[in-house]
N, C-alpha and C positions, 0 to 999 in steps of 0.2 A: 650841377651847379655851374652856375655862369658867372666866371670874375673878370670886372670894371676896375680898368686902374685911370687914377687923375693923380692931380697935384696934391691932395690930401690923403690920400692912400689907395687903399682896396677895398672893395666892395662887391660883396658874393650874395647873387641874387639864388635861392634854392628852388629846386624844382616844386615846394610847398607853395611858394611866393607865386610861382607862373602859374602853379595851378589852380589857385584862390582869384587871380586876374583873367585868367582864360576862363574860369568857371562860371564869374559873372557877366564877362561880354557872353557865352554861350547862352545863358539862360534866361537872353533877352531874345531870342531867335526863335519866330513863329513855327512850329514841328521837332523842333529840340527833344525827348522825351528824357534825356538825361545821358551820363557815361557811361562807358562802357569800360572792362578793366586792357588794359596795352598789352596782354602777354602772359603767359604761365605763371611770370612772375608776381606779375599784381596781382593773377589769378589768386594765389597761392596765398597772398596778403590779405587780399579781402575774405578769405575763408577763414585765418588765422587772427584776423583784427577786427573784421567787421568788413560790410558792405560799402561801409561810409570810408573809407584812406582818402585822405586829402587829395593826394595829385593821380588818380583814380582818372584813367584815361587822356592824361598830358603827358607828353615827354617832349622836354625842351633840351635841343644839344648846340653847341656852337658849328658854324664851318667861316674861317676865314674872317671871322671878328662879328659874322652875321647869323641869325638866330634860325633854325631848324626847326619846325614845330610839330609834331605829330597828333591829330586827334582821334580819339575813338568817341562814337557817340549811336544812340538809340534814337533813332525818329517815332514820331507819329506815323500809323497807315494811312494811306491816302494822301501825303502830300508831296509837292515836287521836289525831290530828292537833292536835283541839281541847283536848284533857285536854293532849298537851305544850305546847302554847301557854300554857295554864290558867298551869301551872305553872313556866312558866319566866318569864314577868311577876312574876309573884311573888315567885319567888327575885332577879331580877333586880333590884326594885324593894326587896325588903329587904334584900339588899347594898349597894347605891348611896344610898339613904336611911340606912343603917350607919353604912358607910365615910366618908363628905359630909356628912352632916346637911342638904344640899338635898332638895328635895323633887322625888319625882318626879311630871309633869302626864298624860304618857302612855307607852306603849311599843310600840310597833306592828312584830311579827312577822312577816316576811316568809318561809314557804316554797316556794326558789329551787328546792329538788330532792328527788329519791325517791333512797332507797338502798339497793341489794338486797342482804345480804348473803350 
């Protein structure tokens, strides 16, 4: 959870919120094949809940007032790995700097797997 304070109070954006924003900047991205789970722990979640957990491959943490972003994601075979990465930082990072008015510090891509279709 990421908490925004202003003149009118606080305001707690949840890692659900990031990952329904992050989810649809991704799945405008040519080779995307979908998420992949962040760890044992979502591991563990998607066996227990289903395949589908909301923030299923996002982990959004603060440093220094500035957003930290982690993706896990599944490409298509055959496309250039680096050019989707390129591009999904990008879109990701001017969705969330959009949406928030936070800023983003990094975003770091993780591809978990290959997809043949």
């Amino acid at each position: 959870m990421i908490n925004i304070y202003n003149p009118q109070g606080k305001v707690i954006l949840t890692n659900d919120y990031f990952a329904g924003l992050v989810g649809n900047a991704i799945t405008s991205c040519y080779g995307v094949a979908g998420m992949s789970v962040a760890g044992p722990k979502d591991g563990l979640r998607a066996v227990v809940f289903g395949s589908d957990i909301p923030e299923k491959g996002v982990v959004v943490s603060e440093d220094e007032g500035q957003l930290v972003i982690d993706l896990h994601i599944k490409v298509i075979y055959g496309v250039n790995i680096a050019t989707i990465v390129d591009n999904i930082k990008e879109r990701v990072s001017y969705a969330v700097e959009h949406a928030t008015n936070l800023k983003v510090k990094s975003i770091t891509v993780s591809v978990d797997d290959i997809i043949t279709e």
